[in-house]
N, CA, C and O of each residue as an XYZ file, in Angstrom:
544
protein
N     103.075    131.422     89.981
C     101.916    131.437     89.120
C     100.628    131.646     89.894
O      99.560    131.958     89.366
N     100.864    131.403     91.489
C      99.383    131.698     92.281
C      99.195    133.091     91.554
O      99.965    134.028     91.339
N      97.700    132.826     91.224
C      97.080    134.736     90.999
C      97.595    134.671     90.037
O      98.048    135.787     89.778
N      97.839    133.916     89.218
C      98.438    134.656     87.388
C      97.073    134.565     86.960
O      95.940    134.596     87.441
N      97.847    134.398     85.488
C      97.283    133.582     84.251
C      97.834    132.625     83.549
O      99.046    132.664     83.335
N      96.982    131.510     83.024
C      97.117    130.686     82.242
C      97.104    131.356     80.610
O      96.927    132.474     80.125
N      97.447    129.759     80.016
C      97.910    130.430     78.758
C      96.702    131.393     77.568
O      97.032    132.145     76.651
N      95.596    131.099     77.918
C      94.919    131.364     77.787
C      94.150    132.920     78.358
O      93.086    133.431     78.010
N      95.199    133.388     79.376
C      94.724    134.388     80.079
C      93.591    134.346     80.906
O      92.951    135.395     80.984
N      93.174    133.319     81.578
C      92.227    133.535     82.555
C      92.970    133.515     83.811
O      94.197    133.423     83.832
N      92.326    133.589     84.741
C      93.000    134.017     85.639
C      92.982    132.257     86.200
O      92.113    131.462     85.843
N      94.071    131.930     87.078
C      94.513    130.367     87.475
C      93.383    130.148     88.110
O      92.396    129.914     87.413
N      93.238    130.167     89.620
C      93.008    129.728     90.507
C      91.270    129.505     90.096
O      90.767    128.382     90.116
N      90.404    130.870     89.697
C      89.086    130.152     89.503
C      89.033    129.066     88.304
O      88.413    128.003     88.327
N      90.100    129.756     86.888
C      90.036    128.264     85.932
C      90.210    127.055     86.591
O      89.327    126.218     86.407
N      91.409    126.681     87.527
C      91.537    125.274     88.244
C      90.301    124.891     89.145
O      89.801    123.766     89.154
N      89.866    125.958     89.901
C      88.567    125.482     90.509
C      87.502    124.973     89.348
O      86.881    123.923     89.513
N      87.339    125.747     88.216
C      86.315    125.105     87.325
C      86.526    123.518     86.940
O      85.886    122.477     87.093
N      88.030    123.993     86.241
C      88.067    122.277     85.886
C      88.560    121.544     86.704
O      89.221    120.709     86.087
N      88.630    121.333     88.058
C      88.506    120.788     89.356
C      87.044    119.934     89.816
O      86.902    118.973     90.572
N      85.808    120.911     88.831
C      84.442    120.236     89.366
C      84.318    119.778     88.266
O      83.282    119.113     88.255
N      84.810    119.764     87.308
C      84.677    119.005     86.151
C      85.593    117.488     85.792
O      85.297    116.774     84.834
N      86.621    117.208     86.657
C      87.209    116.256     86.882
C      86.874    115.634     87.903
O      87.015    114.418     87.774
N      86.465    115.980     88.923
C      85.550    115.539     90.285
C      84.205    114.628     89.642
O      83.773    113.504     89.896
N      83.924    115.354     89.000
C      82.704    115.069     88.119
C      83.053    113.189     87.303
O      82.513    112.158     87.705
N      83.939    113.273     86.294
C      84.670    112.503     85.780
C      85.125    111.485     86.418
O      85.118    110.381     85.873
N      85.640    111.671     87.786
C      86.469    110.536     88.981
C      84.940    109.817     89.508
O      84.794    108.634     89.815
N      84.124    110.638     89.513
C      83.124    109.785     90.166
C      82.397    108.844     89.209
O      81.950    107.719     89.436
N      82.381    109.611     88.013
C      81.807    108.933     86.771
C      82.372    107.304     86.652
O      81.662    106.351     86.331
N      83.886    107.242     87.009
C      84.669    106.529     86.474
C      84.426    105.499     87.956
O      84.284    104.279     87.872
N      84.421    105.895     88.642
C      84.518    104.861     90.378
C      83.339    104.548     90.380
O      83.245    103.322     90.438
N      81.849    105.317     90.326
C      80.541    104.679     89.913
C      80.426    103.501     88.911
O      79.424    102.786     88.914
N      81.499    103.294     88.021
C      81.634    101.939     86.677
C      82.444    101.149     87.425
O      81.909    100.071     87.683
N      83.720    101.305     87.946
C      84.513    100.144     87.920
C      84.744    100.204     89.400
O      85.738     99.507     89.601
N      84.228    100.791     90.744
C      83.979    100.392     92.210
C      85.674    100.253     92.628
O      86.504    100.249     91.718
N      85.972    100.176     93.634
C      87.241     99.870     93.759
C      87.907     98.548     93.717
O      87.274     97.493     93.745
N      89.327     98.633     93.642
C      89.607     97.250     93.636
C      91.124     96.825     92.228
O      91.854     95.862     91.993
N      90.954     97.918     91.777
C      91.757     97.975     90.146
C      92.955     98.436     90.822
O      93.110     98.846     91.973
N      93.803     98.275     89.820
C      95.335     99.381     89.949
C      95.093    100.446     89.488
O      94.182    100.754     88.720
N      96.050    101.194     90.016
C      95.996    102.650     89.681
C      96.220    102.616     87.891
O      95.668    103.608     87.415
N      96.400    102.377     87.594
C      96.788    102.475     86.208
C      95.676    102.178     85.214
O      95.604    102.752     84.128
N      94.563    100.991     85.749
C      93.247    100.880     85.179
C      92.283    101.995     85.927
O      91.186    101.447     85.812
N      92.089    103.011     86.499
C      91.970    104.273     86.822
C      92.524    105.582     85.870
O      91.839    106.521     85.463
N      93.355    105.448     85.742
C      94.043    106.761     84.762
C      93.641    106.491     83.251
O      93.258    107.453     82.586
N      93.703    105.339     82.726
C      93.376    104.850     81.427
C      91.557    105.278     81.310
O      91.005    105.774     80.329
N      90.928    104.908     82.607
C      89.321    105.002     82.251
C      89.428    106.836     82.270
O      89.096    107.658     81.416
N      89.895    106.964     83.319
C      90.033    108.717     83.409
C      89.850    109.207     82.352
O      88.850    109.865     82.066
N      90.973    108.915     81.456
C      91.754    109.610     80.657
C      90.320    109.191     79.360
O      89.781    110.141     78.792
N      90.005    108.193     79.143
C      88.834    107.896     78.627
C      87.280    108.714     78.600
O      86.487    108.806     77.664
N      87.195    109.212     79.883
C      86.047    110.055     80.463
C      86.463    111.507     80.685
O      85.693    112.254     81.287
N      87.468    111.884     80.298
C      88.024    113.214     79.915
C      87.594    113.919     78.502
O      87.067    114.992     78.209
N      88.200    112.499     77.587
C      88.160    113.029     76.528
C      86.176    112.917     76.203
O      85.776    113.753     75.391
N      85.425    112.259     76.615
C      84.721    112.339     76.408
C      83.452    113.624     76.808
O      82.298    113.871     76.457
N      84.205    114.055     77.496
C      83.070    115.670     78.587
C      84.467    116.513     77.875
O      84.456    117.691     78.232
N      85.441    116.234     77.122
C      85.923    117.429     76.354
C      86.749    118.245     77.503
O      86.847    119.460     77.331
N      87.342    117.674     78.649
C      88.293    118.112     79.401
C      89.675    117.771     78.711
O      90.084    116.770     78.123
N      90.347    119.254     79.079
C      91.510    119.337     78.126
C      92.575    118.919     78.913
O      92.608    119.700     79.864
N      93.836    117.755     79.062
C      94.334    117.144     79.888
C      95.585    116.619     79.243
O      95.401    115.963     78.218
N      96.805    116.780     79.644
C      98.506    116.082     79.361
C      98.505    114.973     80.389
O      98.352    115.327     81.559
N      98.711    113.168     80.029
C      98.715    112.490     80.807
C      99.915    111.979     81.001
O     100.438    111.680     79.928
N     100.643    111.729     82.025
C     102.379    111.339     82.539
C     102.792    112.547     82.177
O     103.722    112.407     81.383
N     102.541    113.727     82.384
C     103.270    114.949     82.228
C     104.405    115.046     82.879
O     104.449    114.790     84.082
N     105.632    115.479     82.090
C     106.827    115.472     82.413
C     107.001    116.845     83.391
O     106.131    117.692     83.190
N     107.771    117.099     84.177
C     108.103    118.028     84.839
C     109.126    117.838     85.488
O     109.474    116.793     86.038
N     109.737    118.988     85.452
C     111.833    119.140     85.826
C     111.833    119.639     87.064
O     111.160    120.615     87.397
N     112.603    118.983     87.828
C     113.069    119.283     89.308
C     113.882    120.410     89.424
O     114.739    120.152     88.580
N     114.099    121.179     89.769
C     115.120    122.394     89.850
C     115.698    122.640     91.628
O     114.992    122.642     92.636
N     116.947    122.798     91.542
C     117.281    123.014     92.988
C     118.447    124.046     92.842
O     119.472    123.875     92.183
N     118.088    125.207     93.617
C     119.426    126.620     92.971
C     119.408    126.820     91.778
O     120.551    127.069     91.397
N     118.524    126.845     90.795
C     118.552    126.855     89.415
C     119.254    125.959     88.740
O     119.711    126.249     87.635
N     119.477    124.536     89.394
C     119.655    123.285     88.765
C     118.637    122.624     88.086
O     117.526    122.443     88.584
N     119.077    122.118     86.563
C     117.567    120.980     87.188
C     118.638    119.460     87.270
O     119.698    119.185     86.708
N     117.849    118.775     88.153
C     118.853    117.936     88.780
C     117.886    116.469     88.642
O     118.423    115.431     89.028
N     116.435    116.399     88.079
C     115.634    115.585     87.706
C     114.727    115.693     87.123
O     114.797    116.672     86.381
N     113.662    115.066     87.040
C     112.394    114.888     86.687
C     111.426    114.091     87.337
O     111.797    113.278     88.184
N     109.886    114.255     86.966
C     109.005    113.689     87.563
C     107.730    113.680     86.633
O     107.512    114.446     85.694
N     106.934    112.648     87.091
C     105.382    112.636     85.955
C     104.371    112.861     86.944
O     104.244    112.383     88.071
N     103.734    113.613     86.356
C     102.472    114.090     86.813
C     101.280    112.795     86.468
O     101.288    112.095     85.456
N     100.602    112.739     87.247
C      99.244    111.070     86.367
C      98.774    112.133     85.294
O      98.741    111.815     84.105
N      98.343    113.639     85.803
C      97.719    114.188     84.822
C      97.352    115.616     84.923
O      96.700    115.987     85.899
N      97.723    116.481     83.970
C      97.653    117.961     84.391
C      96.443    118.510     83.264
O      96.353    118.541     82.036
N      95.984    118.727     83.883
C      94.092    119.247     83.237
C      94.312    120.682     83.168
O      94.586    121.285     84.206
N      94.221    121.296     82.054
C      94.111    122.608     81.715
C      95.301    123.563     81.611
O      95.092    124.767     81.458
N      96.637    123.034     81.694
C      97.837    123.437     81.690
C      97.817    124.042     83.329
O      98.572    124.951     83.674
N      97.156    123.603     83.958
C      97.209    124.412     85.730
C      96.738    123.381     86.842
O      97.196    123.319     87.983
N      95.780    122.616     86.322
C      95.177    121.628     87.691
C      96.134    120.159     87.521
O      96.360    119.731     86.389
N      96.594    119.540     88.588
C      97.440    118.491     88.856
C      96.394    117.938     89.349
O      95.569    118.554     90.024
N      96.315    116.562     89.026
C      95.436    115.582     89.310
C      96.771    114.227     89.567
O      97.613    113.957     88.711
N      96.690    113.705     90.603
C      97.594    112.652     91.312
C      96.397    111.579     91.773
O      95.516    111.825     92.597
N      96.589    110.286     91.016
C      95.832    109.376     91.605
C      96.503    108.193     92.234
O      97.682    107.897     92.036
N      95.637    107.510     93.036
C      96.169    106.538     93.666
C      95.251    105.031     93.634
O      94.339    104.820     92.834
N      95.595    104.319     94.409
C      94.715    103.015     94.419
C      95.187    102.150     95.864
O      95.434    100.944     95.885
N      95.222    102.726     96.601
C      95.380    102.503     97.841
C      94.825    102.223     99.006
O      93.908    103.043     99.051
N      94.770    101.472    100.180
C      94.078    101.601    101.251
C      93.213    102.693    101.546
O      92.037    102.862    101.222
N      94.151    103.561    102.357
C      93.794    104.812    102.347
C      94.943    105.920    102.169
O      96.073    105.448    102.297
N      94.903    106.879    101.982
C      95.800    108.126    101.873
C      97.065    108.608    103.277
O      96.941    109.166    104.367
N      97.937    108.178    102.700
C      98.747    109.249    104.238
C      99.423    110.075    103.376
O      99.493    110.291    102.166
N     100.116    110.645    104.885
C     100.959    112.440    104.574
C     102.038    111.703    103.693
O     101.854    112.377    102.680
N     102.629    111.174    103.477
C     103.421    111.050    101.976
C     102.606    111.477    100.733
O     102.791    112.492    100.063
N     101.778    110.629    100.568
C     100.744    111.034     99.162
C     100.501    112.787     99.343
O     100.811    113.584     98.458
N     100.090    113.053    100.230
C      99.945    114.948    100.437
C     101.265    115.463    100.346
O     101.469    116.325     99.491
N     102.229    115.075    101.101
C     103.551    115.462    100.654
C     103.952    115.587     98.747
O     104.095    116.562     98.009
N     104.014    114.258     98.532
C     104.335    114.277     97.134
C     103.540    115.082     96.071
O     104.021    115.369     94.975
N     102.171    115.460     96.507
C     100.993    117.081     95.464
C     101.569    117.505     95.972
O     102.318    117.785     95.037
N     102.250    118.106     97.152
C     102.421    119.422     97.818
C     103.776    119.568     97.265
O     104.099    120.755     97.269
N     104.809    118.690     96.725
C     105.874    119.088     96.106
C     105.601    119.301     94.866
O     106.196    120.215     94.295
N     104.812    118.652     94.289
C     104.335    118.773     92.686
C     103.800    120.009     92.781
O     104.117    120.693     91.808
N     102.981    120.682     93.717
C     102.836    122.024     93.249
C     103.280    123.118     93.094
O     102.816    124.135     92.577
N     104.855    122.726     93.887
C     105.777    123.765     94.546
C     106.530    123.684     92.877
O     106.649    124.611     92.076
N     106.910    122.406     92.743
C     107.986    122.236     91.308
C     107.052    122.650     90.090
O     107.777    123.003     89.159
N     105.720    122.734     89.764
C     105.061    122.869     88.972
C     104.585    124.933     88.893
O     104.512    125.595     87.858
N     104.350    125.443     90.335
C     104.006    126.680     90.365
C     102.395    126.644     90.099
O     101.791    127.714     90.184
N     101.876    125.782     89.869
C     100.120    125.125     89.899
C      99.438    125.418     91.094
O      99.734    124.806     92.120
N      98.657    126.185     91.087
C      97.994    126.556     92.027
C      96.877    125.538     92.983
O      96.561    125.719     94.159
N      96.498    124.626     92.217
C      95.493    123.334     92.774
C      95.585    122.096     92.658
O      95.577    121.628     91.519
N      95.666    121.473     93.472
C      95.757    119.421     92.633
C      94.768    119.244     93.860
O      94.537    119.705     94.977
N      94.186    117.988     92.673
C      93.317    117.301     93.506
C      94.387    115.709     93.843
O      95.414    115.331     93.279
N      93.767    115.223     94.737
C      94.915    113.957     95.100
C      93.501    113.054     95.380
O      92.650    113.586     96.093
N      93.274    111.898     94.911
C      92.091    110.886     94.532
C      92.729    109.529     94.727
O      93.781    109.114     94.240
N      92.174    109.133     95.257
C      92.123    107.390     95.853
C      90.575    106.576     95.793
O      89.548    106.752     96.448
N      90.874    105.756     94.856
C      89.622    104.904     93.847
C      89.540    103.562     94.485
O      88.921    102.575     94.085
N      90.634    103.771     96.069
C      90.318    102.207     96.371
C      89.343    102.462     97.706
O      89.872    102.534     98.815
N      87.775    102.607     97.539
C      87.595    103.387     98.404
C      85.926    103.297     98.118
O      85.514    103.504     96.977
N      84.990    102.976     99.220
C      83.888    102.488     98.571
C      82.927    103.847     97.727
O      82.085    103.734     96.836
N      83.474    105.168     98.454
C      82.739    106.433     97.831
C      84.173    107.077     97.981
O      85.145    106.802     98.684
N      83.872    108.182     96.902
C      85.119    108.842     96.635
C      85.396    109.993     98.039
O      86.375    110.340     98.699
N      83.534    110.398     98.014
C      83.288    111.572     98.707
C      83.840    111.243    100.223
O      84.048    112.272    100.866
N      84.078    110.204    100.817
C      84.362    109.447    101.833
C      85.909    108.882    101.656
O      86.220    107.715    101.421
N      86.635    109.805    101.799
C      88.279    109.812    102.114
C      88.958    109.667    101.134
O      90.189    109.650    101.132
N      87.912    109.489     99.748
C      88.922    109.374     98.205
C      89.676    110.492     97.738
O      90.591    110.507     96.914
N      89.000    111.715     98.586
C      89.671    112.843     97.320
C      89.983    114.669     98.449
O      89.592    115.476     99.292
N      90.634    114.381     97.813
C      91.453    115.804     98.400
C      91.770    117.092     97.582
O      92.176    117.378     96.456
N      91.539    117.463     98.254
C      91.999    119.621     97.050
C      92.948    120.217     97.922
O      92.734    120.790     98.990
N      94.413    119.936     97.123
C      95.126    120.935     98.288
C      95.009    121.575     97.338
O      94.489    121.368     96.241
N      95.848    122.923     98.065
C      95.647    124.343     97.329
C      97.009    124.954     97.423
O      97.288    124.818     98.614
N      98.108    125.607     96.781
C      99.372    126.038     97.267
C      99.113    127.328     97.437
O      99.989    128.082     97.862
């Protein structure tokens, strides 16, 4: 799907960059109210709260099928897929290691999603080690 289109026919990669600064936007909205310190799960609920409110279009615990040789052999949930293309993976953690980048970097491979952001709210500024843009 790198370089496609979405369902909508725009082209992926600048739509995910758009609504990328528009959820960036939203994560900070949401960590500026409630500072760190919550579970991840009181994070996704405010998210998901401050989404619908700026009118970002978003599937939350999105299901997605594992495939191996044209098996599918599992499944997995996304925290939240914004625009049928951007993967948003949050956390509530110390800080971030290569597992957490590992696990977007498989979600993007099993998904064909060209962008996820990967966000950690336990963290006194986001801009300061909370948030990540990989890119596949």
């Amino acid at each position: 799907m790198y370089g496609g289109t979405g369902k909508n026919n725009k082209p992926l990669l600048p739509y995910a960059n758009k609504l990328s600064n528009q959820v960036i936007g939203a994560a900070i909205e949401v960590h500026r109210q409630l500072g760190p310190g919550f579970l991840e799960a009181v994070y996704e609920e405010a998210l998901a709260v401050e989404f619908n409110l700026r009118g970002i279009p978003y599937s939350r615990q999105h299901v997605i099928y594992i495939q191996y040789k044209n098996h599918q052999i599992g499944e997995g949930r996304l925290d939240f897929l914004v625009g049928d293309c951007l993967i948003v993976e949050l956390k509530a953690v110390e800080k971030l290691h290569p597992i957490h980048m590992a696990q977007t970097i498989s979600y993007l491979k099993a998904t064909g999603n060209p962008l996820a952001l990967l966000m950690n709210f336990n963290v006194l500024r986001l801009a300061d080690g909370g948030l990540e843009r990989v890119i596949l």
